[in-house]
VEXDREN-2710 file (C-alpha; in Angstrom, 1 decimal):
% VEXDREN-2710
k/r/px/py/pz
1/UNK/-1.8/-17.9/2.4
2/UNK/-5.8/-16.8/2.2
3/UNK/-5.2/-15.2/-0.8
4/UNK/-4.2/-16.1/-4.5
5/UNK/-1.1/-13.7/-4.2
6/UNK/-2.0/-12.2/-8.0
7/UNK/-2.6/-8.6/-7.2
8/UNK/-4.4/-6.1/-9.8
9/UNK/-5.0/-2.8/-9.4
10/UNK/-9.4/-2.3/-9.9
11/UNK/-9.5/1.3/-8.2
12/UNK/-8.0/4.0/-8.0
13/UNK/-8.1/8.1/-6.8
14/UNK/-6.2/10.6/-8.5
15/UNK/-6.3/14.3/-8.7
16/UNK/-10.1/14.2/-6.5
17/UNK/-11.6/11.8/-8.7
18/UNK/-12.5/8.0/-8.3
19/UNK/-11.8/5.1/-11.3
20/UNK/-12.7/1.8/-11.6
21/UNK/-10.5/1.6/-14.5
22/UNK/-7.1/2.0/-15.9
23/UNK/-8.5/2.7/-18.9
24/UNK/-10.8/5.7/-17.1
25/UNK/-7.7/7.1/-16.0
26/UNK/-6.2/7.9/-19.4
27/UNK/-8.0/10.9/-19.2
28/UNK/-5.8/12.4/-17.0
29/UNK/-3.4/15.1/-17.9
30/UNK/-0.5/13.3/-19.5
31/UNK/2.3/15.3/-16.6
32/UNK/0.3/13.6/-13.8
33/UNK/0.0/10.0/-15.3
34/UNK/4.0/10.4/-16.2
35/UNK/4.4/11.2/-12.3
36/UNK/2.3/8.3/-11.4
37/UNK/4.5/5.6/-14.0
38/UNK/8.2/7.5/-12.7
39/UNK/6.6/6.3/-8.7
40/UNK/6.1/3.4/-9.9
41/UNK/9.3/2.4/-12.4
42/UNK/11.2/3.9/-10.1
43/UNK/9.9/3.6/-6.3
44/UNK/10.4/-0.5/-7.0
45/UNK/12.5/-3.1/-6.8
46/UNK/14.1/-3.9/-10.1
47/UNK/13.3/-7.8/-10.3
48/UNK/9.7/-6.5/-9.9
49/UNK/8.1/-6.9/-13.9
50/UNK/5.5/-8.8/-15.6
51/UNK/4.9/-10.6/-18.7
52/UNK/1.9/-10.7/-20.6
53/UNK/1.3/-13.7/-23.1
54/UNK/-1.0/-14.5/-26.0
55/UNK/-4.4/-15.1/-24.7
56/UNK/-3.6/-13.9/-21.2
57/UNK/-6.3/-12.6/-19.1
58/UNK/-3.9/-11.5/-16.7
59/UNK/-0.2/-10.9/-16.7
60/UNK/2.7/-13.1/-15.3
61/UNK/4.1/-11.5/-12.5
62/UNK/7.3/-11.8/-11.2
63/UNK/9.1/-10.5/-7.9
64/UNK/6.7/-8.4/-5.5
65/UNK/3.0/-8.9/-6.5
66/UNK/2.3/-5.6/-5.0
67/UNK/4.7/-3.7/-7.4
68/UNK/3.8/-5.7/-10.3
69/UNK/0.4/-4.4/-9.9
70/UNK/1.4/-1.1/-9.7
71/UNK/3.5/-1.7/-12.5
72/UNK/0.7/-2.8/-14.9
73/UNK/-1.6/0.0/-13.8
74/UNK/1.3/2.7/-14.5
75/UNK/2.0/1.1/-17.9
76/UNK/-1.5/1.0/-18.9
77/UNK/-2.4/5.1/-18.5
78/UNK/1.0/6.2/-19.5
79/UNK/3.1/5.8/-23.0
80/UNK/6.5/4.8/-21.9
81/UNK/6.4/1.9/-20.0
82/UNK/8.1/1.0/-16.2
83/UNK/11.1/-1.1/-18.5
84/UNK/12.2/1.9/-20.3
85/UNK/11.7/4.3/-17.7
86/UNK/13.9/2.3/-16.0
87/UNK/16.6/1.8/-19.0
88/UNK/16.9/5.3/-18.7
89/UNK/17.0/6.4/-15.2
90/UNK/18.9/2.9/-13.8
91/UNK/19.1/2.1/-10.4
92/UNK/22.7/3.7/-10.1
93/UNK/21.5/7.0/-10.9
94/UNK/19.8/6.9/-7.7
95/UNK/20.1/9.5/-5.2
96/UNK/18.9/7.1/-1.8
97/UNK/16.7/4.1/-1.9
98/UNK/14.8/2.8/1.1
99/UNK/13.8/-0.3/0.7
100/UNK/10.4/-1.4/2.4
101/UNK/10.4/-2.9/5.8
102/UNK/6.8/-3.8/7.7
103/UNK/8.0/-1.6/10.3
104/UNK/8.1/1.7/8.4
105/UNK/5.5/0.1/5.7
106/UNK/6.6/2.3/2.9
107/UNK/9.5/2.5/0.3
108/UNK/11.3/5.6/-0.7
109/UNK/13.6/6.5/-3.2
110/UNK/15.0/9.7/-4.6
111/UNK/15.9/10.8/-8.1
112/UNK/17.7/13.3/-10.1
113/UNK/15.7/16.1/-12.3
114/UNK/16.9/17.1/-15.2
115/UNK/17.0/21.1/-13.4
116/UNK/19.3/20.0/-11.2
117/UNK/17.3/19.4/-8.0
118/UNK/15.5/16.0/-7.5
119/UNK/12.3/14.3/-6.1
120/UNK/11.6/11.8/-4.0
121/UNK/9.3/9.1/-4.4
122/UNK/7.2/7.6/-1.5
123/UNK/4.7/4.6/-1.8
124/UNK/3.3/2.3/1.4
125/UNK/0.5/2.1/4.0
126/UNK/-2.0/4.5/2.5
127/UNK/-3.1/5.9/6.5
128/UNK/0.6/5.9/7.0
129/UNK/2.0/8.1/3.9
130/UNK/-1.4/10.2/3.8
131/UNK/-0.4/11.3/8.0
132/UNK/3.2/12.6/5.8
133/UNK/1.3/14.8/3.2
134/UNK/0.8/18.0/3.1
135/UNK/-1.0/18.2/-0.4
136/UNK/-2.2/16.6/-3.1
137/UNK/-2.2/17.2/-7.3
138/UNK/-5.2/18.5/-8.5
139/UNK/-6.3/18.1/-11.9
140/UNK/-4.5/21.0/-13.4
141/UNK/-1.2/19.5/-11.9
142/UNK/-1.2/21.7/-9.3
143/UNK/0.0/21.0/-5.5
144/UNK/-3.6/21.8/-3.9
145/UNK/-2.9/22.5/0.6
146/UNK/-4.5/19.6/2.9
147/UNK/-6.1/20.3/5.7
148/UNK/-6.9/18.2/8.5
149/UNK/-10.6/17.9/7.3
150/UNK/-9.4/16.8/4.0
151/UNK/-7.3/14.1/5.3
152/UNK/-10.1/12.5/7.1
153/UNK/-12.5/13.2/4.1
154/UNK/-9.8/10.9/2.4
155/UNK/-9.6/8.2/4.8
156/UNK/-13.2/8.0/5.1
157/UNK/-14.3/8.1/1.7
158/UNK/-11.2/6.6/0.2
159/UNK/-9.5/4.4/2.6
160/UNK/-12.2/2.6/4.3
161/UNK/-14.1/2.5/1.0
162/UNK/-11.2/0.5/-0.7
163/UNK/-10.9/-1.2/1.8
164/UNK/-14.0/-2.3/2.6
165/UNK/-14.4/-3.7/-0.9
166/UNK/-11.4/-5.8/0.4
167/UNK/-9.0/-4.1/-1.5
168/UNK/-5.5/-3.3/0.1
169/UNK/-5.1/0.2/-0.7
170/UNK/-1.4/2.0/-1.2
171/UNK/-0.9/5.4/-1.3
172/UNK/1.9/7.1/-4.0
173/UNK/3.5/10.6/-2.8
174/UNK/6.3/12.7/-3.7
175/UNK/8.4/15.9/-2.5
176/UNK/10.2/18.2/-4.7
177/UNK/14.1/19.5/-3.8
178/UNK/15.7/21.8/-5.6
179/UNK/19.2/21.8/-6.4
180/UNK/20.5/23.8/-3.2
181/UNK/18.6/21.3/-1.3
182/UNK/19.7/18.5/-3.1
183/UNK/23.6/19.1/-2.0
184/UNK/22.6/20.0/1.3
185/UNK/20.1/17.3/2.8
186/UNK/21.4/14.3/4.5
187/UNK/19.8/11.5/2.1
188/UNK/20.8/9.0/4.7
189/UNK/18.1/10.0/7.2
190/UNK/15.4/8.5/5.7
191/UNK/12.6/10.0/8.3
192/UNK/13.9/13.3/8.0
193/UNK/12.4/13.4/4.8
194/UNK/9.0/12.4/5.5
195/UNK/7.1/15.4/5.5
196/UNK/5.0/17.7/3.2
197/UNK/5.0/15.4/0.7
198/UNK/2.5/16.0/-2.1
199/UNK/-0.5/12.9/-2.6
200/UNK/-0.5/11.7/-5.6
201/UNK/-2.8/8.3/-6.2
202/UNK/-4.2/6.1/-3.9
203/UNK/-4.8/2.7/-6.0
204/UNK/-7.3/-0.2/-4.8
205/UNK/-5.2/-3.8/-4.9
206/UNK/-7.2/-7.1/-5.7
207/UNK/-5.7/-10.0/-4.3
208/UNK/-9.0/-12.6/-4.7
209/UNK/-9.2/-15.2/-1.9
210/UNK/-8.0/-18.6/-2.9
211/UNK/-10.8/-20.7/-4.2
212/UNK/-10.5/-23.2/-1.7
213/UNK/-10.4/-21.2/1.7
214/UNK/-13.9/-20.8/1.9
215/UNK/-14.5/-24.4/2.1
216/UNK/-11.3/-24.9/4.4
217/UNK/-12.4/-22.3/6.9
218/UNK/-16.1/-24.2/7.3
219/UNK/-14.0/-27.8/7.7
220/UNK/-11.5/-26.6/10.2
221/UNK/-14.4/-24.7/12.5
222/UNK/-17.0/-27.4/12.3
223/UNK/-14.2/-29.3/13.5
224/UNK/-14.0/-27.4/16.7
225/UNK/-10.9/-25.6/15.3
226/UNK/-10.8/-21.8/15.7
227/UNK/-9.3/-19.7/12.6
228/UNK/-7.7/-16.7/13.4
229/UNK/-6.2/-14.4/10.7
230/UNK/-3.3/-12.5/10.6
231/UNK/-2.2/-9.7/8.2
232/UNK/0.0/-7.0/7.5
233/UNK/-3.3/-4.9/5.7
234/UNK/-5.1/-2.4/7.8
235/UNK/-8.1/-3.2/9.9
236/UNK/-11.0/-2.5/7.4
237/UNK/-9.2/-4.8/4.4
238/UNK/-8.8/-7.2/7.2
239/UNK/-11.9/-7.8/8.2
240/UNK/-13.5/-7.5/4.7
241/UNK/-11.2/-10.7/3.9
242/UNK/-12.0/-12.3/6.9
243/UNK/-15.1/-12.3/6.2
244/UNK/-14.9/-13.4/3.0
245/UNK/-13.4/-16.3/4.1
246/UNK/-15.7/-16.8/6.3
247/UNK/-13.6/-16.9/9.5
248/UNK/-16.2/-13.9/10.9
249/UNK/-19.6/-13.3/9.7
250/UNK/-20.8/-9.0/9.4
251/UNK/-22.5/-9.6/12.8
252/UNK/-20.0/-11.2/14.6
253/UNK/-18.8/-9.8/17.9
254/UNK/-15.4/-11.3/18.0
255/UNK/-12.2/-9.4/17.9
256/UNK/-10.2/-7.0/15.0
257/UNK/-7.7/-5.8/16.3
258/UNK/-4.6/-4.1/14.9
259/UNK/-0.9/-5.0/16.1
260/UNK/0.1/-2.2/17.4
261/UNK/-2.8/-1.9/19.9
262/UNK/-2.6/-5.9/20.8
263/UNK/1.0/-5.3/21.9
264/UNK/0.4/-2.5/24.2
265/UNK/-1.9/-4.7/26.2
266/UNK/-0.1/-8.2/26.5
267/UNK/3.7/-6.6/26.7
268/UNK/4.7/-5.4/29.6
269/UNK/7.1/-2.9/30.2
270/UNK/10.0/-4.9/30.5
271/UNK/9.9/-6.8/27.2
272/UNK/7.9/-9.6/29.2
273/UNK/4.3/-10.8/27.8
274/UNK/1.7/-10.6/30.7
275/UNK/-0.2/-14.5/30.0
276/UNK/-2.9/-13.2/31.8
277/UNK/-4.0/-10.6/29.3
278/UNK/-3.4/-12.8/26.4
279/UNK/-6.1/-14.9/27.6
280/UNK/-8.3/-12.5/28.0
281/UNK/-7.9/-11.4/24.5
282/UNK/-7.1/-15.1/22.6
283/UNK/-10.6/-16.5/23.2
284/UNK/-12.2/-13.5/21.3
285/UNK/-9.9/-12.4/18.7
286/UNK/-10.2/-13.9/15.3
287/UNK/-8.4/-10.9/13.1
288/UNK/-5.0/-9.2/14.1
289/UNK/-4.5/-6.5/11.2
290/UNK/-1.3/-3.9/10.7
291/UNK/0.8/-6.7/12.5
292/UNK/4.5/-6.8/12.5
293/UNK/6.3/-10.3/12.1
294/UNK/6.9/-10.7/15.6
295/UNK/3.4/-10.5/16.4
296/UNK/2.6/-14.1/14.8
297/UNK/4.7/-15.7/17.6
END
């Protein structure tokens, strides 16, 4: 592992506005900020939590570092925190929980509301979630259309910007049902549900690079030893910790690619891989982002 696996969340855009702060985003209308803490609470898995101790800098995370960060950031700009939230909405009360799978890249679940209908909670590969949304939550609360322009003014001046600062950027969402809807959707199809949900936060997630790569990178490549990296973030997060590592350098011409695009070119259309492609590509490619688990074999 590159990285020191102790995620925080130092970004963040809600409602059209940037933060660099948790404490920035107290500012925000206290229904959006409950939103944000019930995606987070309840959108996780339940061993997910953290601890913070006297003298602490940072808190002690335990289960998924991802969530934990999440966690912290929700507990920070709202009152209740993610343990009582949870104490009273528990996990049984649960309409349908997906769990996340590097596949799909996202987790969903879906909860009761006290009017009888329900919302469902969607968080995951920011590009991925944001391609689901059909609006976001302005500043007033309100569920504000998004056009195709507007997604791309997103990706570009959200997505790539977080991630170009090397931060791994997840995207929160929800969708509304009301209670007709609620007794007659089939919960069980997950994708069925993935559509005109409503963008809520995007949040920027440090996870520094391990003191010691730097130096270990140099060692193994002076050595004659070439370092290739492989994640699950997406291309631009990739190659910003790449290069922090130094395993490329901002002028390099050698290879980011994203999985999805390497397996079209060296599997062949019966399952088989085609050699002779792969070595076209191996002696160039030093970055393979958005990869599934297969693709490290």
């Amino acid at each position: 592992t590159l990285t020191k696996n102790r995620m925080t969340v130092v970004r963040a855009w809600v409602a059209g506005q940037t933060y660099d702060s948790a404490h920035a985003a107290t500012h925000l209308p206290i229904e959006i900020r409950q939103v944000i803490a019930e995606c987070a609470a309840y959108n996780s898995n339940a061993a997910s939590t953290y601890a913070l101790r006297p003298g602490d800098v940072l808190p002690l995370q335990h289960g998924n570092k991802t969530e934990c960060a999440l966690l912290y950031f929700a507990d920070q700009i709202y009152t209740e925190k993610h343990d009582a939230l949870r104490t009273k909405l528990p996990e049984s009360s649960y309409i349908m929980l997906s769990p996340f799978t590097s596949a799909k890249k996202r987790m969903s679940v879906v909860v009761p509301l006290p009017n009888g209908g329900c919302r469902l909670f969607v968080k995951g590969a920011s590009e991925v979630i944001l391609e689901m949304c059909s609006s976001y939550l302005d500043g007033n609360n309100t569920a504000m259309p998004l056009s195709a322009e507007a997604k791309n003014d997103l990706v570009v001046n959200v997505i790539h910007e977080f991630a170009h600062r090397a931060l791994r950027v997840v995207l929160l969402a929800y969708r509304d049902f009301d209670s007709k809807a609620r007794l007659t959707t089939n919960w069980e199809d997950d994708e069925s549900l993935m559509h005109d949900l409503t963008a809520l936060c995007f949040v920027g997630i440090q996870d520094p690079v391990r003191d010691e790569v730097p130096d270990a990178v140099r060692i193994c490549q002076e050595a004659g030893v070439v370092v290739r990296m492989v994640t699950g973030d997406n291309v631009v997060t990739a190659r910003a910790i790449a290069i922090n590592c130094g395993i490329i350098k901002p002028d390099d011409q050698f290879l980011v690619m994203e999985g999805p695009e390497f397996r079209s070119r060296v599997v062949k259309a019966d399952g088989s891989l085609n050699y002779e492609e792969i070595n076209r590509i191996a002696p160039m490619l030093r970055v393979l982002a958005r990869c599934s688990p297969t693709d490290k074999y």
